[in-house]
Structures are given as structure tokens and as C-alpha cells.
C-alpha positions in Angstrom: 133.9 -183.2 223.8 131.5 -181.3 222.5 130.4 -184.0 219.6 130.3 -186.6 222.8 127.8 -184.5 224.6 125.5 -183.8 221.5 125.5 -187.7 220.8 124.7 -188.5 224.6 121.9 -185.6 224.7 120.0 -187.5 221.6 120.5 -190.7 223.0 118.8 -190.0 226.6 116.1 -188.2 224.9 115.7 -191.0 222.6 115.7 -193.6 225.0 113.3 -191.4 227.3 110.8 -190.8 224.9 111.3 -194.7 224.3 110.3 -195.4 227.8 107.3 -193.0 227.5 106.0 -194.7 224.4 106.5 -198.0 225.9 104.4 -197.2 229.3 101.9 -195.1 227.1 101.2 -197.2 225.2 99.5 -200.0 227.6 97.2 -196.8 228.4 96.4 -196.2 224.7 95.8 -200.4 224.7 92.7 -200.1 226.7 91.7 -196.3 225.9 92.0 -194.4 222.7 92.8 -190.9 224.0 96.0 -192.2 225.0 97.2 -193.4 221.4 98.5 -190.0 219.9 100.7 -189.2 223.0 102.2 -192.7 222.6 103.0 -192.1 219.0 104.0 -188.9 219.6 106.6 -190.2 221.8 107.5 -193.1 219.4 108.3 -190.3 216.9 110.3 -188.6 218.8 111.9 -191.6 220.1 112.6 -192.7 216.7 114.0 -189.0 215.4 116.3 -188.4 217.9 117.8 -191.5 217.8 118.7 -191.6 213.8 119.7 -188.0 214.6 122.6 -189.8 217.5 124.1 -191.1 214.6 124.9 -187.6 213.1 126.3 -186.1 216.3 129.9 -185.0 215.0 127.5 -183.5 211.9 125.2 -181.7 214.2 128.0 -180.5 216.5 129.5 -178.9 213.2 126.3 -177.1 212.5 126.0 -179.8 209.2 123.2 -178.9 208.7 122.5 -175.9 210.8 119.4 -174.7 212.0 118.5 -172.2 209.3 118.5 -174.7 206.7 115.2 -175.8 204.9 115.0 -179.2 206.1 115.4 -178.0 209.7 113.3 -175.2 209.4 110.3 -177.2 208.4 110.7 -179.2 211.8 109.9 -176.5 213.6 106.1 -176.2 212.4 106.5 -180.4 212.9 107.6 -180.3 216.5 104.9 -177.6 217.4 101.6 -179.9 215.5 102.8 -183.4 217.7 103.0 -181.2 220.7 100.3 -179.1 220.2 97.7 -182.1 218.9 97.6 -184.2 221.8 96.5 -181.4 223.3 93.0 -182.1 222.5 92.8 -185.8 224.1 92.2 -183.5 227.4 89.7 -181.4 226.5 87.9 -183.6 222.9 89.0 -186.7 223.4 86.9 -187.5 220.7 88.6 -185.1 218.4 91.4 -187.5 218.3 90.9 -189.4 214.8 93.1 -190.5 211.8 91.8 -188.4 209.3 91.2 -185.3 211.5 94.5 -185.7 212.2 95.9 -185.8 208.7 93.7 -182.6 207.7 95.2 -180.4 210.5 98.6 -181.7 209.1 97.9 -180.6 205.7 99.5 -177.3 206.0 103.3 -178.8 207.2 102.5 -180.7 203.9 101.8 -177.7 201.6 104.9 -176.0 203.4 107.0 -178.7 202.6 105.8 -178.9 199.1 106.6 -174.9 199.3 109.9 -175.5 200.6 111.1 -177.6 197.5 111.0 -174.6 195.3 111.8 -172.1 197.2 113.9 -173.6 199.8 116.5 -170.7 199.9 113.4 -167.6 200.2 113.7 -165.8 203.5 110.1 -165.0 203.7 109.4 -169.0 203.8 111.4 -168.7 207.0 108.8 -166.2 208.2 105.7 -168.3 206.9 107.0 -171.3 208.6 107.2 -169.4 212.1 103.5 -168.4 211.5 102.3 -171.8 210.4 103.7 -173.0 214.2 102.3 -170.0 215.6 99.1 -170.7 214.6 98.9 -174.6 215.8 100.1 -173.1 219.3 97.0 -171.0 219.2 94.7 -173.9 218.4 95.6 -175.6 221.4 92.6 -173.1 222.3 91.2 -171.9 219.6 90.1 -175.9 218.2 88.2 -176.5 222.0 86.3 -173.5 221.4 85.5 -174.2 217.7 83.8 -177.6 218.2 83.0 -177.8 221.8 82.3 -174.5 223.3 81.2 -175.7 226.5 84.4 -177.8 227.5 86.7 -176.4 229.8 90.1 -176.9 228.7 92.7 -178.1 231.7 94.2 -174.6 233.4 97.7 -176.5 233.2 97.4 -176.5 229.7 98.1 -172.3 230.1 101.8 -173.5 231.6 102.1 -175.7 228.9 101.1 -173.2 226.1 103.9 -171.1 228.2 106.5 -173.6 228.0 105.7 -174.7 224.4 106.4 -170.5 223.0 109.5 -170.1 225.3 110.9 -173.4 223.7 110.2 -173.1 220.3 111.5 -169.4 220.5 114.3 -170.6 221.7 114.7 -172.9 218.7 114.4 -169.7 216.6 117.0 -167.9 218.5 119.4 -171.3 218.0 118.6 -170.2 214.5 119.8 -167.2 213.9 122.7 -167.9 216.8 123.6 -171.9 215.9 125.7 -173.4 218.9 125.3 -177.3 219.4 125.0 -176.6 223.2 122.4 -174.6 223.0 120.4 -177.3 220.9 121.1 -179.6 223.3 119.0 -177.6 225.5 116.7 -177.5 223.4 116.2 -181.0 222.8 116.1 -181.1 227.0 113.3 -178.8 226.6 111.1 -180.9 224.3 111.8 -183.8 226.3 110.8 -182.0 229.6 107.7 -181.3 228.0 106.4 -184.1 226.5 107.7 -186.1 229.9 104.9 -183.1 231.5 102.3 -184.3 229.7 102.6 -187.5 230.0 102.8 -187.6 233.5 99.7 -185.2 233.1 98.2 -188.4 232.0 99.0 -190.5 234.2 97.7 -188.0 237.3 94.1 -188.1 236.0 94.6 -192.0 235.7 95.7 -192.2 239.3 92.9 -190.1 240.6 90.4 -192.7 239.6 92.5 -195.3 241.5 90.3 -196.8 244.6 90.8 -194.7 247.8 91.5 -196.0 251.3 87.7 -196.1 252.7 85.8 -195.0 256.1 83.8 -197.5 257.7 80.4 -196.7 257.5 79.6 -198.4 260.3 81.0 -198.0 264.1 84.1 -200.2 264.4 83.9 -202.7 267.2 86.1 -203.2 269.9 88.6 -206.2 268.7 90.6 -207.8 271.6 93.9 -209.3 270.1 94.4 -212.7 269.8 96.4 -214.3 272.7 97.9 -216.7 269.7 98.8 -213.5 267.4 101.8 -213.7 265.9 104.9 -212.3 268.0 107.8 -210.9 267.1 111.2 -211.6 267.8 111.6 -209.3 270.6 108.4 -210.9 272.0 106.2 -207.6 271.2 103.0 -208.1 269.9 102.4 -208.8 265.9 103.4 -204.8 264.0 100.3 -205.5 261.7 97.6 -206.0 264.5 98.8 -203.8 267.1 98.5 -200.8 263.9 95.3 -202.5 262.9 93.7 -202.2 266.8 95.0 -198.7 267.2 93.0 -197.9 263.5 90.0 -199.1 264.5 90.1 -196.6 268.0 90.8 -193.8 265.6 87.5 -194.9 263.3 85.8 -195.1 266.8 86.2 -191.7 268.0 86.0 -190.1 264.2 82.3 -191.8 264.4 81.2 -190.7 267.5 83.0 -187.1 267.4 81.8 -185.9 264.3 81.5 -182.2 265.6 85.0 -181.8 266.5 86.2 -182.7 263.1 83.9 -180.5 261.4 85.5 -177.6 262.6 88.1 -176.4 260.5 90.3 -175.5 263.3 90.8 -179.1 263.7 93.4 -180.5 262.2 96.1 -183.5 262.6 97.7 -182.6 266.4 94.1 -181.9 267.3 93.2 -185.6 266.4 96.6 -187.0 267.9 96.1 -185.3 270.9 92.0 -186.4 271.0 92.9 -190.1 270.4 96.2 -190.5 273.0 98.8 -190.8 269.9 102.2 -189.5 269.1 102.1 -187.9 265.4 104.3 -190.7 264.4 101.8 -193.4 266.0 99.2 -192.3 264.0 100.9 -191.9 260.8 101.9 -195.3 261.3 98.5 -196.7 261.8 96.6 -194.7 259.1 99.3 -196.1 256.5 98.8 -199.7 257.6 95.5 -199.2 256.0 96.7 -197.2 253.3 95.9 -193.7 253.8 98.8 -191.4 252.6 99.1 -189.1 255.7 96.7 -187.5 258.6 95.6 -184.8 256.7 94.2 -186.8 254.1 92.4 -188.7 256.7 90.6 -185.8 257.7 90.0 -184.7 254.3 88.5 -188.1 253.4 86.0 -187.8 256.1 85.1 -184.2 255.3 84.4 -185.0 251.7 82.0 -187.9 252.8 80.4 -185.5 255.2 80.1 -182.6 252.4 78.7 -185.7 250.1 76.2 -186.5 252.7 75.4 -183.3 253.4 74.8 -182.0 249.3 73.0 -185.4 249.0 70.5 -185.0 252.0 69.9 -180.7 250.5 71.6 -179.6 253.5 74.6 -177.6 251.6 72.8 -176.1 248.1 75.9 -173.4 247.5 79.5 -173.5 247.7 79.8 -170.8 250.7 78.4 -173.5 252.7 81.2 -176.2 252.5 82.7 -175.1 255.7 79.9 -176.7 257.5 82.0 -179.5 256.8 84.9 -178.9 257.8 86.5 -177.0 255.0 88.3 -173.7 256.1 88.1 -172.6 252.3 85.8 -173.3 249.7 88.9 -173.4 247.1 90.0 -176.5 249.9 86.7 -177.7 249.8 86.6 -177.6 245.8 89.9 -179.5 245.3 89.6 -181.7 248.1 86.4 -183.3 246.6 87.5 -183.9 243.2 91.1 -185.5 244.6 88.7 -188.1 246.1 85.0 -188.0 244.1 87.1 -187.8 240.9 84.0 -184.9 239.8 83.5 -181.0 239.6 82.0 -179.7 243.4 79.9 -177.3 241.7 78.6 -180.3 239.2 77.6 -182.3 242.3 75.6 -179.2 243.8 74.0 -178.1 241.5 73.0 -181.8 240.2 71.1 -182.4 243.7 69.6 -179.0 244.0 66.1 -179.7 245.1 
């Protein structure tokens, strides 16, 4: 049972990190800060599943997780998950031979590990050597690029990264094949984190649902529109007709929305629509949900407003409709894809 389990826990992580390094990859096709996270993956892809093979070895504790060759993983797991790191905040950073440098102490500690593979103080070193690429994460950022600002998620990653790797340690000195199963669902959480990490800031720069900049007309539907079966108008037009009365009266009630107090019953009950109704309609033309709706036509407002030297500080988004400037802040990015405090301070007059 407990050899079955072992065996099906490398497998799933193998073929996840598979699956990872196959989707990755197309990123890392067309940009390079993609490419280590897409090896990474392929590694670990690769690792766990020669390591499947040797479940009723590993279930034994043959070998266990004191023993030299496992040891030195430990520094190994920590530099693939720690290097990667740096495609968020330099992607430049991310080279061949840069790379192979900041490896070269895993490879002096496995050249220290063939001739003194049974030393316990080589245990100790080994924990330092993965302490120290954990602290890099932050300490490399700061070395060559002062002014970047490394991702605040990172911090939860940095979290996760000690509390899993020191719970490889504990495996160590307490081997159960259970418990480094969890382990190995730990490391595949995380790197699955990160890489959907990646693919968050890809879909922010995806093309938004847009506002018409101009007022929508009045569009009488067509007495040959499509029917359907029931003899009701065509779904598509009759959501496409009430849209267009929503656009209307966003364009020419721009003061109600810019209160903050205004919010998505407000706008059903301002337009004669059910909650549902408007959902409905808003989707057809591919906004998410109400409140997004609103949100997009804040940020153009707050856009407008910044552009035109009208709002010069960030105490002043709630002229357009923010009820926070935190909302304001992330609200903008979502949709501009750049820092609010960037934009002001770039059209400052």
C-alpha cells in the first residue's frame, strides 16, 4: 500500500510538472524570461519520474533522506526554485552563464561530498548553502538593480519555500515515505504557484472589453432578425440592444457613476434591469461582471482626468469614483497594465 502511494505521488508530480513544462514552454518560445521556469519544470518532470521507478526503494527508506546523495538535493531543489525568481524582478538576469556561476557552489558541495560524504558538519554546510540561495531571492534584486521592486507575492513564496524545505529537513532526521510524499506535493504546489504567477501577468495584458467613446445610437431591431424557436426575438440582439441603453445612460450620467456610493443595484435600478438582465448583457460583450463595468469606466475617467492635470495626487482618485485609493491603485493596473503613481507622476505638469 504504502509502496503504491509513493509510486502514484511521483507519477502525478511528474506528469504535472510535465504539463507545466509543456504550456511554459510556448511562453518561453516567444519570450525569454519564461525559459528557466520551463526547464525547471522539465527537471523536475524528468527527476520524479526516474525516481517512480524506485518507489518500493524509496518506501523502504533505500536510500533515506540523510544520505549524501539526498542531502545534496536539498541545496539543488532550493537554486531551481529560488532562480526563477529573478525573471520577475531582472528578467535580464536570466542567462546561461550567470546561471552556471550561481550554481557553482552545489558543485563545489558535491565535489565536498565525495570525500567526506559521511561528515556531519557537511550536513550543516549543505543546509546553509540553501539557506543562503533562499535569501538571494532578495538579496540578488537589490545587488544589481536597486531600484526594482520585487513582486510582494514573492514574500508568500519565500514563506512557503522555508516551511517546505524545513520540512524536508525534519523528513530527515524523522524518514517516513508519507511524509515525503507531502513533500513532493509541496514542491509541486509551488512551482504550479509560480507558474500560474506567470501566466496572471500574461493575462493582464490580454485586450479588455472596451467603452464606446462615442454616444451609442439608438438601433431599432431588424424585423427580419433571426427568431428563435419559441418565436422570441434573436438572444444575441435583444442582449446587444439592451447594451447599447446601458452605454447610453453611462455617457450621459457621468455624475452618478462617479460617486462611490454607486455601485451595481444602483446601475440596475437606473437603467430598468433585473441584476441578472444586466449581467447577461454586459457578458454578451464580454465584460466579466457589473462591477468590472463600473470599474472600467472609472479607470478611463481617472485616465482622462490625470491626463487633462485634473487629478496630480493619489488622494484625489475618488473624484472618480474610487471609494479607496488602494481600489483606485489596483483597479488601474488590472486594466492600464501600469503603476497609478507612475502615470501621475509622469503627467505632472
Amino acid at each position: 500500500m504504502i509502496e503504491t502511494t509513493v509510486m502514484l505521488t511521483f507519477v502525478v508530480a511528474a506528469t504535472a510538472h510535465f504539463v507545466l513544462c509543456a504550456v511554459v514552454s510556448l511562453f518561453a518560445y516567444h519570450r525569454v524570461e519564461y525559459l528557466p521556469l520551463a526547464w525547471i519544470a522539465g527537471i523536475c518532470a524528468t527527476v520524479f519520474g526516474v525516481v517512480a521507478f524506485f518507489a518500493p526503494n524509496v518506501a523502504n527508506g533505500h536510500p533515506d533522506a540523510l544520505h549524501p546523495a539526498m542531502a545534496w538535493m536539498l541545496p539543488i531543489g532550493i537554486f531551481l526554485q529560488s532562480f526563477y525568481t529573478f525573471g520577475f524582478s531582472m528578467p535580464g538576469f536570466l542567462q546561461l552563464g550567470r546561471m552556471l556561476r550561481y550554481a557553482s557552489p552545489i558543485v563545489l558541495l558535491g565535489a565536498v561530498y565525495l570525500l567526506f560524504s559521511n561528515a556531519w558538519w557537511l550536513k550543516g554546510l549543505t543546509l546553509l548553502v540553501g539557506v543562503g540561495y533562499i535569501v538571494n531571492i532578495y538579496a540578488v534584486p537589490r545587488r544589481y538593480a536597486k531600484r526594482t521592486r520585487v513582486p510582494a507575492y514573492l514574500r508568500t513564496y519565500t514563506a512557503a519555500l522555508v516551511l517546505t524545505y524545513g520540512f524536508y529537513v525534519y523528513i530527515a532526521l524523522n524518514y517516513n515515505p508519507l511524509l515525503l510524499c507531502g513533500f513532493i506535493f509541496c514542491v509541486t504546489s509551488l512551482n504550479g504557484y509560480m507558474a500560474f504567477r506567470t501566466f496572471d501577468g500574461v493575462v493582464k495584458h490580454l485586450p479588455l472589453p472596451g467603452v464606446s467613446e462615442s454616444l451609442p445610437q439608438h438601433e431599432a431591431v431588424s424585423e427580419t432578425a433571426p427568431k428563435e424557436a419559441d418565436g422570441e426575438e434573436d438572444f444575441n440582439e435583444k442582449n446587444r440592444e439592451r447594451y447599447l441603453a446601458v452605454e447610453r445612460w453611462m455617457k450621459e450620467n457621468r455624475q452618478q457613476w462617479m460617486d462611490f456610493t454607486f455601485n451595481r443595484e444602483s446601475l440596475c435600478r437606473e437603467v430598468g434591469l433585473n441584476r441578472q438582465l444586466l449581467l447577461q448583457c454586459l457578458r454578451s460583450q464580454g465584460h466579466n461582471n457589473i462591477h468590472d463595468y463600473l470599474m472600467l469606466y472609472r479607470v478611463k475617467e481617472l485616465k482622462h482626468l490625470i491626463e487633462r492635470g485634473e487629478i496630480t495626487q493619489m488622494s484625489e482618485c475618488v473624484d472618480a469614483g474610487f471609494g479607496a485609493v488602494k481600489t483606485a491603485r489596483s483597479s488601474f493596473e488590472k486594466i492600464e497594465g501600469e503603476d497609478l503613481d507612475d502615470f501621475i507622476e509622469r503627467h505632472k505638469r
